[in-house]
C-alpha positions, 0 to 999 in steps of 0.5 A: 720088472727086471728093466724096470728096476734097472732104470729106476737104479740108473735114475737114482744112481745119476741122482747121487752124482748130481748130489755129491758134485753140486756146488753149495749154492746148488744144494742150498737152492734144492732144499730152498725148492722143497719149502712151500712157504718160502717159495710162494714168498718169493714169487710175493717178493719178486712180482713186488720188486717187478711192480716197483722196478716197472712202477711208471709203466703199471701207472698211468699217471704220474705219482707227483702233483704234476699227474694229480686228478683235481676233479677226484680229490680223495676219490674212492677206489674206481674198479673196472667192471663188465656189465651193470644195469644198461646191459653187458660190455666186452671190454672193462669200464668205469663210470664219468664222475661229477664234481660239485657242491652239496647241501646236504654235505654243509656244501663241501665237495662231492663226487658223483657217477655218472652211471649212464657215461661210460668210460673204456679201459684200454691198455698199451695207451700213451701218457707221461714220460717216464724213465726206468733203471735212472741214476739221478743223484743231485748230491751237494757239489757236481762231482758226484752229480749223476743223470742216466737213464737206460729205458725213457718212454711213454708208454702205459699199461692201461688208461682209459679214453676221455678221463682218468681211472684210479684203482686204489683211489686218490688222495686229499691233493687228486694224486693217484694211490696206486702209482703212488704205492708202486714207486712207493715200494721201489724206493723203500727196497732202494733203502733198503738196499743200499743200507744193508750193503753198506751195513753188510760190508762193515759187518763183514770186515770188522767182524771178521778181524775183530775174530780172525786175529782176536788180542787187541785189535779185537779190543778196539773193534768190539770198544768201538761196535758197543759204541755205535750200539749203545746210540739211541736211534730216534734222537739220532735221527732227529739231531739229523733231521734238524741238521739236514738243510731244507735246501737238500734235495729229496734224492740228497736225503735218500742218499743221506738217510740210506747211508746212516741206516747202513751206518748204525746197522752193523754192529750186531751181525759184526759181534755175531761173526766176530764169535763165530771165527773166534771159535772156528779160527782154531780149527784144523782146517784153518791151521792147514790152510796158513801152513800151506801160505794162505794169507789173512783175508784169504783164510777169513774170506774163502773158509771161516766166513762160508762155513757161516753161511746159513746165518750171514744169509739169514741176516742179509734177508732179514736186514732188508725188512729192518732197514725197510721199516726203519725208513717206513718209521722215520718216514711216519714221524716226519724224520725221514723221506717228505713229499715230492718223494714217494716212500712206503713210510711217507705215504704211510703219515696220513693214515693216523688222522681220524679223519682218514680212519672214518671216511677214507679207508683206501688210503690204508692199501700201502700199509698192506703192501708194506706188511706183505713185503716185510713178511715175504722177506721174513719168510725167505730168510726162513727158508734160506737159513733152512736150506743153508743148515745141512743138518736142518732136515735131520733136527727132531 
């Protein structure tokens, strides 16, 4: 017993060092480990990001009109299964289909199984060329035009032998939904990204000026972040989407859209920082820092803006799915991204026919995929801003 005890007080006592001489972001990713909800949303969030990154391998056609089925326009979702009315089958199969006119449908076109024709699925199979981790602006002018590509291949995740297999089905042009949905989220989540960095920038930077040094610099930045506020989003977009030429390629309306969105995204993490170091700058710790020859930037970057971390890291998260969704938005108006490109909003436009509602009902699976990434950011916000608040454990 007395050995026991001993080795238990030597565990908990390596327990405390590790504690007391761990950095914050180690702290923080402790605590962030004990949220069970929080962890299963990030598991979510990273196996949507891979998905995306890796959606031209996980698909086995391409999402453009070039890698479209004409023999299964608006086709039902084809689901692998091992055995049926002929009998039991090791590997995963689908049925042939037929394409024909109808009488009894007016004579429209109908899709039929051929139940006695069966189709194999194989997997690593080759397919159409693709390039993963690609740069590929076309920006007006060439001084910015950029084409590189680190992974082209051709390989795929899976297929089938002597015909096609569409898992979350095709839409009214024979284009696959699931490779769709894949490049789908990835180019949303680039959106996103590059509107919150720049957004998150301009947050920091004017709002930590506008707090740190107050009088009139504070003046001019706070006149100039409720200008930005005070514009109405929709008619923004729209004067925006009337000024954007037709000719602009669909890489330049990215690049374009993703920059407005950081544009207008920042004025209110910038007032929230902006009233934080207004309080804080006349702390002790402050003072003692700019008696010891700290300049400016160095005492707003390397000790008023961490002792705000729990909130800077909240937002950023947070941020994620508000640019998101304002894409998806924009999108679902006609605002936003169009047809050749694949955004979760753009694929979202057709699911407000009633046409659609009625008989087509597959066409709805991006709109899970989006409500499962909004709120597995929303949920990893939550968890992080738990885990940055050294006080949230002891809150009644």
């Amino acid at each position: 017993m007395f050995w026991k005890k001993k080795k238990n007080d030597g565990v908990d006592q390596r327990a405390k060092e590790a504690y007391f001489t761990a950095s914050q972001g180690q702290l923080i990713w402790s605590r962030f480990k004990g949220n069970r909800t929080a962890m299963i949303a990030l598991y979510a969030l990273v196996l949507m990001v891979l998905m995306g990154l890796f959606a031209p391998f996980l698909s086995p056609y391409d999402p453009t009109i070039a890698g479209r089925d004409t023999t299964y326009e608006n086709g039902a979702p084809q689901i692998p299964k091992f055995w049926d009315e002929n009998g039991f089958s090791v590997r995963p199969f689908i049925y042939a289909t037929e394409r024909e006119r109808s009488a009894k449908t007016n004579f429209r076109w109908v899709v039929t199984e051929k139940r006695d024709e069966r189709l194999y699925l194989h997997l690593f199979v080759r397919g159409w060329n693709y390039t993963i981790f690609t740069l590929n602006w076309d920006l007006p002018g060439t001084a910015f035009d950029v084409d590189f590509a680190l992974i082209r291949s051709n390989l795929h995740l899976f297929g089938v032998d002597g015909g096609m297999i569409h898992l979350f089905g095709t839409d009214a042009s024979g284009k696959d939904i699931f490779g769709r949905t894949l490049s789908a989220i990835w180019t949303s989540l680039a959106v996103g990204t590059l509107g919150v960095l720049i957004s998150f920038v301009l947050a920091l930077i004017i709002g930590g000026v506008a707090g740190y040094f107050g009088g009139w610099i504070d003046s001019i930045l706070q006149m100039i972040t409720d200008a930005i506020r005070t514009v109405p989003a929709i008619p923004l977009f729209m004067a925006l989407a009337a000024f954007m030429p037709d000719s602009w390629s669909s890489e330049t309306r990215f690049f374009f859209i993703s920059i407005i969105l950081g544009l207008i995204g920042w004025p209110t993490l910038a007032r929230r920082i902006r009233t934080h170091l207004l309080t804080e700058r006349t702390q002790e710790y402050v003072l003692a820092a700019e008696l010891c020859g700290a300049s400016s930037s160095h005492v707003i970057r390397r000790h008023l803006l961490p002792s705000f971390t729990s909130y800077i890291i909240v937002d950023l998260m947070i941020s994620f799915p508000y640019m998101v969704r304002s894409e998806t938005a924009l999108s679902f108006i006609g605002l936003g991204l169009k047809d050749p490109v694949n955004s979760l909003g753009a694929l979202m436009q057709n699911v407000s026919k009633a046409d659609v509602l009625l008989n087509y009902q597959w066409y709805f699976i991006p709109v899970i995929f989006f409500i499962a990434l909004v709120l597995a950011f929303v949920f990893v916000g939550d968890g992080l801003r738990d885990a940055a608040d050294p006080y949230s454990g002891t809150k009644k």
